[in-house]
C-alpha positions as CSV (number, residue, x, y, z in Angstrom):
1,X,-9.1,-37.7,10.9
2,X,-5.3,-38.9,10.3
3,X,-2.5,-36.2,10.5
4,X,-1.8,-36.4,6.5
5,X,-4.9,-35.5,6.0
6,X,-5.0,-32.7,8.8
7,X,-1.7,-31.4,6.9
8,X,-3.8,-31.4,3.6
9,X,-7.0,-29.1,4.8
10,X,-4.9,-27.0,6.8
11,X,-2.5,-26.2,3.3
12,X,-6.3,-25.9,1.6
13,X,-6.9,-23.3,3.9
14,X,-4.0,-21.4,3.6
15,X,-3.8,-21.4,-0.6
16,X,-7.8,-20.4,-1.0
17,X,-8.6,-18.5,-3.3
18,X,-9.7,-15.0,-1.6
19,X,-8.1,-12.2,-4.0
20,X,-7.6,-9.3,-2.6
21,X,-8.5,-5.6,-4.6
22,X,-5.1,-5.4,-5.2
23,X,-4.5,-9.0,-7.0
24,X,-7.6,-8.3,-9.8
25,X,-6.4,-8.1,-12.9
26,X,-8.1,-4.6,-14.1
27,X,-6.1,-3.1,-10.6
28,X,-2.8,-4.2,-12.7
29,X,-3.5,-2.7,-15.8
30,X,-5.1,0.6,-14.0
31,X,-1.9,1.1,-11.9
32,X,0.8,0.1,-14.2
33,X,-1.1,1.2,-17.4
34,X,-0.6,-2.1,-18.8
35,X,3.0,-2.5,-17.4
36,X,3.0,-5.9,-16.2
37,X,3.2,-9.3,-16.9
38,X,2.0,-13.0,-15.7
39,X,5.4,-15.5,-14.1
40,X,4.5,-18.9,-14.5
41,X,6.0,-22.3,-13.5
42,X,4.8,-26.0,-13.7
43,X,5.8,-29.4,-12.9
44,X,4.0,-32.0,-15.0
45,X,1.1,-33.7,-12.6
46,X,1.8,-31.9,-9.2
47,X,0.8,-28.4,-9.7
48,X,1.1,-24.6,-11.8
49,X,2.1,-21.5,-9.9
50,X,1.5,-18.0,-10.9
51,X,2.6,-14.2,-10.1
52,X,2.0,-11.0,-11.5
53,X,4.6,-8.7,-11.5
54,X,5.9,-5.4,-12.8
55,X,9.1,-3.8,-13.5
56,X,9.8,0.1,-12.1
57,X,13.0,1.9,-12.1
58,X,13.8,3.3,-8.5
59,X,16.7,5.6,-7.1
60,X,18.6,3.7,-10.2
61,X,17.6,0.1,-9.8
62,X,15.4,-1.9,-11.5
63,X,12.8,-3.5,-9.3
64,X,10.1,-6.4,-10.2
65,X,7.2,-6.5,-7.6
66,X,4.0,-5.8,-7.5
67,X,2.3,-3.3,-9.9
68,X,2.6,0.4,-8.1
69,X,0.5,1.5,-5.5
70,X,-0.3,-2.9,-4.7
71,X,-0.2,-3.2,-0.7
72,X,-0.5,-7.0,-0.7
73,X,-0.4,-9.8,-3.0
74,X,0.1,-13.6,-2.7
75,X,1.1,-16.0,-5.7
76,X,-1.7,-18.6,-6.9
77,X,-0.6,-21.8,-6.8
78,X,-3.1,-24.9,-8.2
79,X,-2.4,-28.7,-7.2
80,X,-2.7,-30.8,-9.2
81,X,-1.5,-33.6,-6.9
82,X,-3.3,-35.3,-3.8
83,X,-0.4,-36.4,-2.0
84,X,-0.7,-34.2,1.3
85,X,2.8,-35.1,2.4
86,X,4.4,-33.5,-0.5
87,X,2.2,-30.7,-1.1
88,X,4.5,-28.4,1.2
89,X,7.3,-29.5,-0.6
90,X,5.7,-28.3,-3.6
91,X,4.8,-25.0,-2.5
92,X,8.6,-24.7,-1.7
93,X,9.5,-26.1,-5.7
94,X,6.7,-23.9,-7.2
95,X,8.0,-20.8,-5.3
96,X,11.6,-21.9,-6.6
97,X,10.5,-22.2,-10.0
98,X,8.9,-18.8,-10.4
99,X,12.1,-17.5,-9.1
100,X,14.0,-18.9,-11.6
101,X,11.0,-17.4,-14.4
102,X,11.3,-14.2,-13.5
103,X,12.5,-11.1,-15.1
104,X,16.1,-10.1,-14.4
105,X,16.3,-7.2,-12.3
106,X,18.2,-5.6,-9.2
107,X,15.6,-5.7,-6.5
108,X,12.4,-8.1,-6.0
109,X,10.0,-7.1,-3.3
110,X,6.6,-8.8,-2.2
111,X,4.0,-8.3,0.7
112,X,2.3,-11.0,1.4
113,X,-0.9,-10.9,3.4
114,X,-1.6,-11.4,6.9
115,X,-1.9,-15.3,7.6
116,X,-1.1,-16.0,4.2
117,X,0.4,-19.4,5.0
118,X,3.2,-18.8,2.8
119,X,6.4,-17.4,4.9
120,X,8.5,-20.3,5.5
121,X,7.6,-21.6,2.6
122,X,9.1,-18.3,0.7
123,X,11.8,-18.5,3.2
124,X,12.6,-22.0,2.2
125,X,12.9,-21.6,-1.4
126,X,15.7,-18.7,-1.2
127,X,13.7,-15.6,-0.3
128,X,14.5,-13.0,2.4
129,X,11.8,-12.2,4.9
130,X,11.6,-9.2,7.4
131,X,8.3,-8.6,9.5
132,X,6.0,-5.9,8.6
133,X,2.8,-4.9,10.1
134,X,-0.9,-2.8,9.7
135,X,-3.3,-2.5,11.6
136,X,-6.4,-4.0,11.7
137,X,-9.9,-3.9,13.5
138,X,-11.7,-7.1,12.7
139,X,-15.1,-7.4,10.9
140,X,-16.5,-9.5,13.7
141,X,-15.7,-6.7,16.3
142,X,-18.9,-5.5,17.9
143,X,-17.2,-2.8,20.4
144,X,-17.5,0.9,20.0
145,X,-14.7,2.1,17.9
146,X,-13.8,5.2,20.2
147,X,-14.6,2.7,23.6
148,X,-11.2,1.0,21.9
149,X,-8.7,4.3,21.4
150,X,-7.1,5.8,24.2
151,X,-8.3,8.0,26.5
152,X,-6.3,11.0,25.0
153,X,-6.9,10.0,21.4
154,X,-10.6,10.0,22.4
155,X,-11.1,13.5,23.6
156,X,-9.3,14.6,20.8
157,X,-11.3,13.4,17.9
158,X,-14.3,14.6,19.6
159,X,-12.8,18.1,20.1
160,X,-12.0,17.7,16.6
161,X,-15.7,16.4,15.8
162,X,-17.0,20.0,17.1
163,X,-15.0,21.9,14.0
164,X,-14.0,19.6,11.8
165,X,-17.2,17.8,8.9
166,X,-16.4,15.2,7.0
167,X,-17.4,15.2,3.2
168,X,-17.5,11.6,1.8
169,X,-17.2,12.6,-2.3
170,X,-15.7,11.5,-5.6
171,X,-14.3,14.7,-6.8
172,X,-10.9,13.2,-7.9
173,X,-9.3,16.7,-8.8
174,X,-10.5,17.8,-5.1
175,X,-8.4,15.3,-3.6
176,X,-5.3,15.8,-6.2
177,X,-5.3,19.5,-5.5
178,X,-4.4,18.4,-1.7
179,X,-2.3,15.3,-2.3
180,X,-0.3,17.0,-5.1
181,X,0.3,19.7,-2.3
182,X,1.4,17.3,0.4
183,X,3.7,14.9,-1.6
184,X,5.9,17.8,-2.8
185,X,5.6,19.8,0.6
186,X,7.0,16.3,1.8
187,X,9.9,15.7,-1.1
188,X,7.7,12.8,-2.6
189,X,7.5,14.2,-5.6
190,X,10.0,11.8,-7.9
191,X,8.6,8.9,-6.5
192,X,4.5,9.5,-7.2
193,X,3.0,9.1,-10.0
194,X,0.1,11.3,-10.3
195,X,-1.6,9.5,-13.2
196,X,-1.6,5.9,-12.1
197,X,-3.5,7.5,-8.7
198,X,-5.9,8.9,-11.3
199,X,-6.5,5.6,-13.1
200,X,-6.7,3.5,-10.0
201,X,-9.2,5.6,-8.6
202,X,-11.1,5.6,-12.2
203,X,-11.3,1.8,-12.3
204,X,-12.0,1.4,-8.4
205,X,-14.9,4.0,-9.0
206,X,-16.4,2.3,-11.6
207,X,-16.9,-0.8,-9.7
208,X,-18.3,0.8,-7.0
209,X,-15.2,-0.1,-4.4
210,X,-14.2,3.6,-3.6
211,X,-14.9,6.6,-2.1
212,X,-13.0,9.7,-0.9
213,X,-13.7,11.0,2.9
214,X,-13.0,14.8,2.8
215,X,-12.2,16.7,6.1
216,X,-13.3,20.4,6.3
217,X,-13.1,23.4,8.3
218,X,-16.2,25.6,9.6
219,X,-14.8,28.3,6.4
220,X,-15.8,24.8,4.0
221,X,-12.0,24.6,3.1
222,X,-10.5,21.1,2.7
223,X,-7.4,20.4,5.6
224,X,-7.6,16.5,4.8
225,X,-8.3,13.7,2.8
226,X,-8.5,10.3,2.7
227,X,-8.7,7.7,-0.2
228,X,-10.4,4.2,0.8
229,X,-10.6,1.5,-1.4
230,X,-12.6,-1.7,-0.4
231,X,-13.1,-5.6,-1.4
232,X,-15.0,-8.5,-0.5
233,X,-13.4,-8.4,2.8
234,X,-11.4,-5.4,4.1
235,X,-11.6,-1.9,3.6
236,X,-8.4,-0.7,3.0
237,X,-7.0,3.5,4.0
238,X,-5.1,3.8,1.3
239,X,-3.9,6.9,0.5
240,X,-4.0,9.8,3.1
241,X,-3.1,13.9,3.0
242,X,-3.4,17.1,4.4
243,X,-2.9,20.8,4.3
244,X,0.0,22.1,5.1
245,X,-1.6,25.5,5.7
246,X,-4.4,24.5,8.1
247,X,-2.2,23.1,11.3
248,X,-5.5,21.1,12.3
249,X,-4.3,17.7,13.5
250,X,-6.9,16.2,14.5
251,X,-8.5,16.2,10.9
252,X,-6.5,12.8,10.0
253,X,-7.9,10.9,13.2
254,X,-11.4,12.7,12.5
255,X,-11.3,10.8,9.1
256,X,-9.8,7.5,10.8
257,X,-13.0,7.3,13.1
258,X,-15.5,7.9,10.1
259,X,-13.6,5.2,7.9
260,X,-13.9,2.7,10.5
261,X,-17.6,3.3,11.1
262,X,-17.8,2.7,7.0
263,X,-16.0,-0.7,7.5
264,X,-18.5,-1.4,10.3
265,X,-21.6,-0.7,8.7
266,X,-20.5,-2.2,5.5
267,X,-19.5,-5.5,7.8
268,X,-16.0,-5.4,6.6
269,X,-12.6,-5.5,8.3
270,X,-11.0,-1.8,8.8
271,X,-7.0,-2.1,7.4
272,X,-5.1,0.8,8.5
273,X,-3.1,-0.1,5.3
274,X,0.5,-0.3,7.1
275,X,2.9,2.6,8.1
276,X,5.7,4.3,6.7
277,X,7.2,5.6,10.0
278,X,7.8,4.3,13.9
279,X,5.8,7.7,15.1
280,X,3.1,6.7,12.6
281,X,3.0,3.4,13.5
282,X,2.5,4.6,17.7
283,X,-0.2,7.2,16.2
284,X,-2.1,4.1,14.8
285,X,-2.0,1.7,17.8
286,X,-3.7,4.3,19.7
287,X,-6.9,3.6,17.3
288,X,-7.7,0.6,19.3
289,X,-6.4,-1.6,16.4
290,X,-4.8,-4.7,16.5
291,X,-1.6,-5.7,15.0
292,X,-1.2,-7.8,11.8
293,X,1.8,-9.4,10.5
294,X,2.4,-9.2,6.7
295,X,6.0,-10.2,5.4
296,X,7.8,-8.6,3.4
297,X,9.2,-11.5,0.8
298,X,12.8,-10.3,-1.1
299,X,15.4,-10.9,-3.5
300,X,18.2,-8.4,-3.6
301,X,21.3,-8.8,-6.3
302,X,25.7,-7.3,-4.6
303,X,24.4,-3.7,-6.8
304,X,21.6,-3.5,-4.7
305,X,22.4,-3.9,-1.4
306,X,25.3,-1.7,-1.8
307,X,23.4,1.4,-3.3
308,X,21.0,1.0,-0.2
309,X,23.9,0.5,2.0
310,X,25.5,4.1,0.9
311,X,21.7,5.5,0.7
312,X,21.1,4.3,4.3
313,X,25.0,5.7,5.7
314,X,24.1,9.0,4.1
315,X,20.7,9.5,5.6
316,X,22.6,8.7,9.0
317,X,25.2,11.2,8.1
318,X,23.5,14.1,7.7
319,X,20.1,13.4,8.8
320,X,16.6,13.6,8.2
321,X,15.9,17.7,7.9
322,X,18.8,18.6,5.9
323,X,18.0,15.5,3.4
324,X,14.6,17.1,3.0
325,X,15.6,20.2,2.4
326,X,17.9,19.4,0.1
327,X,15.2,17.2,-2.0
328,X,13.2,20.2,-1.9
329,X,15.5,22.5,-3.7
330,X,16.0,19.4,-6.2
331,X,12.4,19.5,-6.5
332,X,12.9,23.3,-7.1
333,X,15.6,23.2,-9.4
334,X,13.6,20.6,-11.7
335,X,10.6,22.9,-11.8
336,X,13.0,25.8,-12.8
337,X,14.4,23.8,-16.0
338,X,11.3,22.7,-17.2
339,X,10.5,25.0,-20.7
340,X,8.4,27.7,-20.0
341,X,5.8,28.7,-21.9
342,X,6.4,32.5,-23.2
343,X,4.0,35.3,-21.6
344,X,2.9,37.4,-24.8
345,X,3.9,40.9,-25.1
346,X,1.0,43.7,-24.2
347,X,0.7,46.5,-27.0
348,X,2.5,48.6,-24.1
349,X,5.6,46.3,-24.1
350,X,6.0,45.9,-27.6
């Protein structure tokens, strides 16, 4: 086999056509409630590219991306051309041209998927790229899931095993009760939206590709909960929370262990779904999982940069725990203004 047409199976390989749950077009509508649209861009005779993409308003900025709650998404791109020495070149135009297609806003921000084939090609055509990682524990694995964690990690979960039952369910209220509880107890309360977890869950539910892993106490009260959503080849933990009133935390590790045993018995590979946080990020290496690259693909207009610049000094200033605090009484505050329904008067009163 010559080298050109090496080159061309190789860019096959990497531009297949393997949507993930997140890239299916009832996901868009679910999570954006019909808030997105299609970027296209052709040439003539070589190939058409494609991208969805959505438009939210963050902190002040308007930012294009993919529809809320997405974790991953690629673009599709379709040759039309059988010249394998251009064809990377044309990944490079098509990736240009949807650039220039797409809606005007302050902040663009993709994740591609692991191995995706597509990062210096994104880099390339003007895009900014900075490294960002899950975990994963491959399909093909046939160790013991606990033989993997650490020795520490280990004991725990089965300490935790001895008090802790695990509920798998699809009582969608059950779980909002506790992950309504944890985003505010946590100051995430202006950037969730409640409803679009509702819908995604709805749609993901319907097509049998969902279920929700409940952690319980021997008194049969909920202390965590996790959310895990599934294709034709990963399961994905994708949204997790816990009480804030039963310290147990093991319950979250508990829950870890039972999803991977899921992704095992349904022969699909366990994603850890990323982290949000360097003490998170240890906490999840010590699953026995193994790293996975997934860039993070960006375009970022002077308005932009500076806001997060000056967002960024002022979280250095004066720290995490007074900035939470402070969102809390925001949070508060915003509670406080909302109308209030009037209580009616008793006979005594009036």
């Amino acid at each position: 086999m010559n080298s050109d047409a090496t080159s061309s199976e190789c860019l096959k390989s990497n531009m297949s056509d393997r949507p993930t749950i997140f890239e299916q077009e009832w996901w868009y509508e679910a999570s954006t409630g019909g808030n997105w649209e299609r970027v296209e861009f052709s040439e003539d005779g070589k190939f058409t590219a494609r991208m969805i993409v959505s438009n939210r308003r963050v902190d002040g900025l308007n930012i294009i991306g993919m529809p809320y709650l997405a974790r991953i998404m690629k673009p599709g791109i379709t040759f039309h051309s059988t010249e394998p020495k251009l064809a990377h070149s044309h990944i490079i135009r098509a990736l240009s041209g949807l650039r220039e297609e797409m809606p005007k806003g302050d902040c663009f921000n993709y994740t591609l998927p692991p191995d995706s084939g597509l990062d210096s090609s994104f880099l390339l055509a003007g895009y900014s790229l900075s490294p960002n990682y899950t975990f994963q524990r491959e399909a093909s694995c046939k160790l013991d899931p606990l033989s993997m964690m650490t020795e520490k990690f280990r004991a725990n979960i089965r300490k935790g095993q001895k008090r802790i039952g695990v509920e798998p369910n699809e009582d969608i209220e059950r779980y909002m009760r506790l992950y309504v509880s944890f985003c505010k107890s946590r100051s995430l309360k202006e950037v969730i939206d409640y409803e679009a977890v509702r819908r995604v869950w709805e749609a993901c539910r319907a097509r049998k590709q969902a279920v929700i892993l409940t952690a319980v106490n021997g008194a049969g009260e909920d202390i965590a909960s996790s959310m895990l959503l599934w294709d034709d080849h990963h399961l994905y933990n994708w949204l997790n929370c816990r009480s804030l009133i039963f310290h147990d935390y093991a319950a979250i590790s508990v829950l870890f262990l039972n999803a991977i045993e899921l992704a095992i018995k349904m022969g699909l590979t366990f994603d850890s779904d990323g982290f949000s946080s360097l003490e998170q990020g240890i906490y999840t290496s010590r699953l026995g999982l193994l790293p996975k690259l997934r860039m993070d693909v960006s375009i970022t207009n002077s308005k932009a940069e500076l806001k997060t610049a000056f967002r960024d000094h002022t979280k250095a200033l004066i720290g995490q725990k007074p900035k939470r605090t402070l969102l809390k009484l925001q949070s508060v505050l915003s509670d406080f203004r909302k109308p209030q329904t009037p209580t009616p008067k008793t006979d005594s009163e009036e």
